[in-house]
C-alpha positions as CSV (number, residue, x, y, z in Angstrom):
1,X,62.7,36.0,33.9
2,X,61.2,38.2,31.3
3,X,61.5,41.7,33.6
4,X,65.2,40.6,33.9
5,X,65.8,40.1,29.7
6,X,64.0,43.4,29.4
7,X,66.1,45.6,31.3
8,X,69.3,44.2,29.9
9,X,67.5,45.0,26.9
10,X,67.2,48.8,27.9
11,X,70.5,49.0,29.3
12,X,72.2,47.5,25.9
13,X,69.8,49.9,23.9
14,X,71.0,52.8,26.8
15,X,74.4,52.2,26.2
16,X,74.8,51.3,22.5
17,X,72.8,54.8,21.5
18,X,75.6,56.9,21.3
19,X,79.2,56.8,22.1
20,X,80.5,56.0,25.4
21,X,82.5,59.1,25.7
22,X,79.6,61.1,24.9
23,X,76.5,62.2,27.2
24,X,73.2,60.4,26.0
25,X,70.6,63.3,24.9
26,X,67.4,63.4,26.2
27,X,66.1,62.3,23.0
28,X,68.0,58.8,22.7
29,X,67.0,58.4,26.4
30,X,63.2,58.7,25.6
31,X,63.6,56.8,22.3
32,X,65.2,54.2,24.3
33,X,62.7,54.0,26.9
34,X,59.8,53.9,24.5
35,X,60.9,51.2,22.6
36,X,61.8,49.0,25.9
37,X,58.2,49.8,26.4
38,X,57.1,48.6,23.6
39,X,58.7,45.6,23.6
40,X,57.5,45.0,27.1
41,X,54.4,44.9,26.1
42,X,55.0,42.4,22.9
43,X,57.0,40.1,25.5
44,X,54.0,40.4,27.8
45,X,51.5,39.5,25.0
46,X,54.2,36.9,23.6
47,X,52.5,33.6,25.3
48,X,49.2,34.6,24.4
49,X,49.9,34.8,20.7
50,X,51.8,31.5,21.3
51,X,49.0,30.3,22.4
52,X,47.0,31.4,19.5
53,X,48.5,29.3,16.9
54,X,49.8,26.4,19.0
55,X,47.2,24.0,20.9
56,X,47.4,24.3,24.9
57,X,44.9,23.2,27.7
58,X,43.5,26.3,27.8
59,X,39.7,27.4,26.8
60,X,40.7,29.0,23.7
61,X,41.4,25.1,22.9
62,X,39.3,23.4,25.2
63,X,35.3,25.0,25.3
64,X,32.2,22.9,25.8
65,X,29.9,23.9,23.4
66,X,26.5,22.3,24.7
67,X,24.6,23.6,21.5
68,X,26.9,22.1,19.3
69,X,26.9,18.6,20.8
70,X,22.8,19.0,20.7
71,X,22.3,19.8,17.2
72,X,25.2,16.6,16.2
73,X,23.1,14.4,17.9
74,X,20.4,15.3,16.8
75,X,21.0,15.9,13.0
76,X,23.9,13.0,13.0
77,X,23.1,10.6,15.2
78,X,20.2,8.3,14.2
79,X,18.1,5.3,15.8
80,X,19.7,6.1,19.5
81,X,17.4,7.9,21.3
82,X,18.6,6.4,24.7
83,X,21.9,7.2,23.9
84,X,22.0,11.2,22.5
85,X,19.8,11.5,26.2
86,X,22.5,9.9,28.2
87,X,25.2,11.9,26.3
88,X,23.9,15.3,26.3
89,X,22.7,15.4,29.6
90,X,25.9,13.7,31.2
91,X,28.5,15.5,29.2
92,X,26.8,18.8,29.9
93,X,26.2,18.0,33.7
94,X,30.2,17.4,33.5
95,X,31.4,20.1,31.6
96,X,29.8,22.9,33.3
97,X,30.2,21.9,36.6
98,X,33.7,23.7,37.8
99,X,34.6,21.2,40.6
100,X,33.1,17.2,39.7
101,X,33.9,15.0,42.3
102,X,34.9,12.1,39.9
103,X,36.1,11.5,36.2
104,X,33.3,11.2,33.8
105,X,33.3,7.5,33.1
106,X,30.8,6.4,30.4
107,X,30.8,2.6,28.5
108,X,29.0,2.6,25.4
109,X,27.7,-1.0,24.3
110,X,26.1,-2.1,21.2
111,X,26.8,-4.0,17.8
112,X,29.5,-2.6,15.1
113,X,28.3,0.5,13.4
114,X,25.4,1.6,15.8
115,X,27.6,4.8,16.7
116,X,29.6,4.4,19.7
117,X,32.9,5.5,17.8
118,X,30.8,8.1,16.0
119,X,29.1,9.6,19.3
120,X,33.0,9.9,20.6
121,X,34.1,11.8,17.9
122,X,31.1,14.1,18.4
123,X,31.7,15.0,22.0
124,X,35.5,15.3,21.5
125,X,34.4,17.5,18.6
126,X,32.2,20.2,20.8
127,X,34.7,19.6,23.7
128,X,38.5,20.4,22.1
129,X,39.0,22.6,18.8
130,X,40.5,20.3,17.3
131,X,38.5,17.6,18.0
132,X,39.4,13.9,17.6
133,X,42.7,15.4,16.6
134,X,43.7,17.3,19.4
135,X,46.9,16.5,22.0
136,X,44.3,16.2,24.2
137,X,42.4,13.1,22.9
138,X,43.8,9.6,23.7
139,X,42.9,6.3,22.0
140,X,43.8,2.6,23.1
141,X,42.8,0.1,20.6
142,X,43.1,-3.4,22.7
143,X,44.7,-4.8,19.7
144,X,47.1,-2.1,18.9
145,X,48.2,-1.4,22.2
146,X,47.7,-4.3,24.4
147,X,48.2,-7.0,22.0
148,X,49.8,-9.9,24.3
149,X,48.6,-11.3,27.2
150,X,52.0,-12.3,28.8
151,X,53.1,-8.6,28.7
152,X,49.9,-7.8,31.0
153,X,52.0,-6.4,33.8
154,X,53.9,-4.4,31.6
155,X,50.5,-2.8,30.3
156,X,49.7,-1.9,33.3
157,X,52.6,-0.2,34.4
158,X,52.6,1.5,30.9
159,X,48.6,2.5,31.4
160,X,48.8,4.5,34.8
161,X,52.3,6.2,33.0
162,X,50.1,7.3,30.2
163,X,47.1,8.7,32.3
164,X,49.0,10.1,34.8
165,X,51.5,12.2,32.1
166,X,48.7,13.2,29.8
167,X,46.5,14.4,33.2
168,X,49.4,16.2,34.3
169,X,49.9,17.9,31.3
170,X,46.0,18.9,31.0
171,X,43.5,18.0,33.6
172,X,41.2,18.3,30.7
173,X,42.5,15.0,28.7
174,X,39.9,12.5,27.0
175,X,40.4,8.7,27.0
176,X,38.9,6.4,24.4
177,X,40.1,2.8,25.0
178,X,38.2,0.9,22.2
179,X,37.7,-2.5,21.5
180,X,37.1,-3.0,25.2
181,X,35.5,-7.0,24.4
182,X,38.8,-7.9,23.6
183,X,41.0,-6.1,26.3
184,X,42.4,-8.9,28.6
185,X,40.4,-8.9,31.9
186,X,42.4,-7.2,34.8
187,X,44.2,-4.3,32.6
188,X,41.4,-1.8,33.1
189,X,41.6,-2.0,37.1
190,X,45.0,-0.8,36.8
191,X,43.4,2.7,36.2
192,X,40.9,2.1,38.8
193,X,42.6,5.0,41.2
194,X,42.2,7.1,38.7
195,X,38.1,6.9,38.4
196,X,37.6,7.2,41.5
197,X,36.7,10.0,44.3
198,X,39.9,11.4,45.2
199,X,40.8,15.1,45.0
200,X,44.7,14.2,44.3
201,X,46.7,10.9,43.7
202,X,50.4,12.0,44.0
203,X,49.7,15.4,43.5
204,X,47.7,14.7,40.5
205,X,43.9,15.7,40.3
206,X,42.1,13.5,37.8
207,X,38.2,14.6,38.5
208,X,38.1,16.8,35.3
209,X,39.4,14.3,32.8
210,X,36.6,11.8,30.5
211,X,37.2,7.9,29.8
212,X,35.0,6.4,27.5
213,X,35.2,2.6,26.7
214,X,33.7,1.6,23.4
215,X,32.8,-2.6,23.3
216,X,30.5,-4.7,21.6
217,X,29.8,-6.8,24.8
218,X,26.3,-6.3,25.5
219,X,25.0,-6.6,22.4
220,X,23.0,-9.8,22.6
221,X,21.2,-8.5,25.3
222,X,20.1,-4.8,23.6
223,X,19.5,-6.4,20.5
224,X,17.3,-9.2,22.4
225,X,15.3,-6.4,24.1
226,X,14.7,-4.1,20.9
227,X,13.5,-7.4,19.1
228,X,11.2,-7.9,22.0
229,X,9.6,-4.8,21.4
230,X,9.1,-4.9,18.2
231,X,7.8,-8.9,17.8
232,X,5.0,-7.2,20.0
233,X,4.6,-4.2,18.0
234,X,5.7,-1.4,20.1
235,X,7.7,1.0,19.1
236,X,11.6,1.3,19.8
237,X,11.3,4.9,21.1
238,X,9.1,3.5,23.6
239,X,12.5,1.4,25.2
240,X,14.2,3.6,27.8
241,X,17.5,3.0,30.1
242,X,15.9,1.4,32.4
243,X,14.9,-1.9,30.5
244,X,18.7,-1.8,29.5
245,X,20.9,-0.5,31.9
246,X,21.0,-3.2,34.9
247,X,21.0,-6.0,32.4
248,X,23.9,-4.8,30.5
249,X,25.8,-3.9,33.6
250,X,24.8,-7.7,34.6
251,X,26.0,-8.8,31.0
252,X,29.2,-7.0,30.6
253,X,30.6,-7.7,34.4
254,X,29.9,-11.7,33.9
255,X,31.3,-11.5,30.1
256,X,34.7,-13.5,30.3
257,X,35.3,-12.5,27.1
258,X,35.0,-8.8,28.4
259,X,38.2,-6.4,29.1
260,X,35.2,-5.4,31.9
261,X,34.9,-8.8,33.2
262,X,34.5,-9.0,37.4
263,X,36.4,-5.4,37.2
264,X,36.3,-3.2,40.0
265,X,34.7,-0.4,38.3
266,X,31.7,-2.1,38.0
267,X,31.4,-3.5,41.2
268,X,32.6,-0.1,42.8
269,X,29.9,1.8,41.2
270,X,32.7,3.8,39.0
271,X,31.4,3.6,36.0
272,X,29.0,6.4,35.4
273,X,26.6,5.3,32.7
274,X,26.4,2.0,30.8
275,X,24.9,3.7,27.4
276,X,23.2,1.5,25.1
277,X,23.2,1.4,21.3
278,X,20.3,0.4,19.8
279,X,20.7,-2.2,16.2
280,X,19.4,-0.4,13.3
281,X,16.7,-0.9,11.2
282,X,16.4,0.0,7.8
283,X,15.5,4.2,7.5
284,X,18.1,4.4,9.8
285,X,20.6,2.8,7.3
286,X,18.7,4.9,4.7
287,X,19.1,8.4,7.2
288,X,22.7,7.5,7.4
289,X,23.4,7.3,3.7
290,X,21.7,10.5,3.1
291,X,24.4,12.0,6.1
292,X,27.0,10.6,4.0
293,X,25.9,12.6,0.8
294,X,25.9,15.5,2.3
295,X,28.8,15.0,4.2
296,X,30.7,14.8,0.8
297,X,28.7,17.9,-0.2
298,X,26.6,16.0,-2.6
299,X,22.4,16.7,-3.1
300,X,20.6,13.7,-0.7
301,X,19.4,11.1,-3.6
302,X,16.6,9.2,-1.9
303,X,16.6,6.6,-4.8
304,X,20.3,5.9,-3.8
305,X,19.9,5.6,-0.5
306,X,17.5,2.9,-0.7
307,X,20.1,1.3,-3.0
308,X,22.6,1.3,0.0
309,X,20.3,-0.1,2.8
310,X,18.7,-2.9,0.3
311,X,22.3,-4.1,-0.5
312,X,23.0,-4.8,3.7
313,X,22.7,-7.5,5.5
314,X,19.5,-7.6,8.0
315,X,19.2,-10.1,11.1
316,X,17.0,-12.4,11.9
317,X,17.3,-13.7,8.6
318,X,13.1,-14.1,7.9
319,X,12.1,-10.9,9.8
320,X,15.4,-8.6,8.2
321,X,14.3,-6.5,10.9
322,X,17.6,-5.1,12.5
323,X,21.2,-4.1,10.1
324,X,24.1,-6.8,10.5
325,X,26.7,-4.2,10.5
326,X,24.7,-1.3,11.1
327,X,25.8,1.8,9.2
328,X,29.3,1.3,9.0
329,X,29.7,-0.6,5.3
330,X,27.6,2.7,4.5
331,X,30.5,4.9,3.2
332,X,32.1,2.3,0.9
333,X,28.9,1.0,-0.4
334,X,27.8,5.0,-1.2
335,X,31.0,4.9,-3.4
336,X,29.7,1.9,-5.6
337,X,26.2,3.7,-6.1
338,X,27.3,7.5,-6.7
């Protein structure tokens, strides 16, 4: 296409140099052709530039940076040591591997404000340039999107439309369906083709996309076993995945009130880690509130801090041991006490 415009080009620039009548000098003929050279060459770099300043799936827009995602978790993240593992390791074993065999699935459970939105942002923010706000990035909210039950067919049908034009577009796309506790069962099998090990489904090659579902279901049983720990003194560092992972698998598939209830992509192995989120204690509140300062660009008060994470609501009620809400009254509080 482009040869074709180019050498109209030449022969409008051949023609219209001089008069018809009139033999074109050497001169106008080499002008002539060095222009149409030069503007082959600014055709030929054209789409690059295009692509410079408008967001493609290409890596000048999509580039794991493994260093970055380390140093968030490690610096942003706090009171989920389980969890920044899980992530790193998994999103890096994904990311550099050229040809997966499977979408990266990973369900993150846990109370409100233990990070599971947070940690998504971070990996979409050392996967895509523009992180959370790139074309790229796709969030389901179960209330937004799926809000009534009697159009469940119709979701469905919608769901694998979505996936399967947003794939196709870049193989490279991120899903985020939050809010998975209140998804109506059944809806998330519908995608179930799509998580699984096939190189194409109707031409389409899903292996090198991520879904990530965000829930709260779960939480009774991480919070049961971090309180276990510490009503015998041991330290929560001391919990690993293995104390977690088969009983929230357990927890989530027999939860009715789960979008993940009796689905398929627990009970065909699909899902690729079940990553649990701690409840917070206290410092973390306090580490979290610090963030916040200097997130806004403001010198870490201590003093304040403490301010923040006395004024939140701590469960059991006698032992205060873990935070209600975790960190995420933390930024509106911060504004009442700065």
């Amino acid at each position: 296409m482009i040869p074709k415009k180019q050498h109209a080009l030449l022969l409008w620039m051949l023609v219209c140099s001089g008069s018809t009548t009139e033999a074109i000098e050497p001169i106008s003929t080499s002008i002539a052709v060095g222009m149409a050279a030069a503007l082959t060459g600014f055709l030929a770099s054209y789409q690059n530039i295009f692509y410079y300043f408008h967001e493609c799936c290409r890596p000048e827009w999509i580039s794991f940076n493994k260093t970055g995602l380390r140093v968030d978790l490690d610096r942003k993240l706090f009171g989920q040591h389980i969890a920044s593992r899980i992530i790193l390791k998994a999103v890096t074993g994904f990311m550099t591997n050229d040809n997966p065999k499977k979408p990266l699935v990973l369900s993150l459970h846990g109370w409100t404000g233990t990070g599971k939105n947070f940690v998504s942002q971070l990996i979409a923010d050392n996967v895509y340039k523009e992180g959370m706000e790139s074309s790229f990035v796709h969030i389901f909210t179960s209330e937004l999107h799926f809000p009534h039950s009697s159009q469940l067919e119709t979701y469905k049908s919608q769901l694998q439309q979505w996936i399967k034009g947003n794939v196709t577009n870049c193989a490279h796309s991120m899903f985020i369906f939050d809010e998975m506790d209140k998804m109506h069962p059944g809806l998330i099998d519908s995608i179930k083709p799509y998580l699984d090990y096939y190189d194409k489904l109707d031409g389409v090659s899903y292996r090198k996309a991520i879904f990530i579902f965000l829930s709260n279901a779960g939480g009774e049983s991480i919070t049961k076993t971090a309180l276990d720990f510490w009503k015998a003194g041991r330290d929560r560092e001391e919990i690993e995945l293995k104390d977690l992972e088969t009983l929230l698998s357990v927890a989530v598939f027999n939860n009715k009130q789960s979008g993940l209830w009796h689905t398929s992509l627990i009970d065909k192995n699909l899902v690729d880690f079940f990553v649990p989120f701690l409840p917070l204690e206290y410092r973390h509140v306090v580490q979290c509130a610090m963030a916040e300062m200097i997130a806004r660009d403001r010198r870490p008060d201590r003093s304040v801090a403490d301010q923040v994470a006395r004024d939140v609501v701590y469960f059991p009620k006698t032992e205060r041991v873990f935070a209600v809400k975790g960190c995420k009254t933390i930024e509106s509080k911060l504004d009442y006490y700065i």
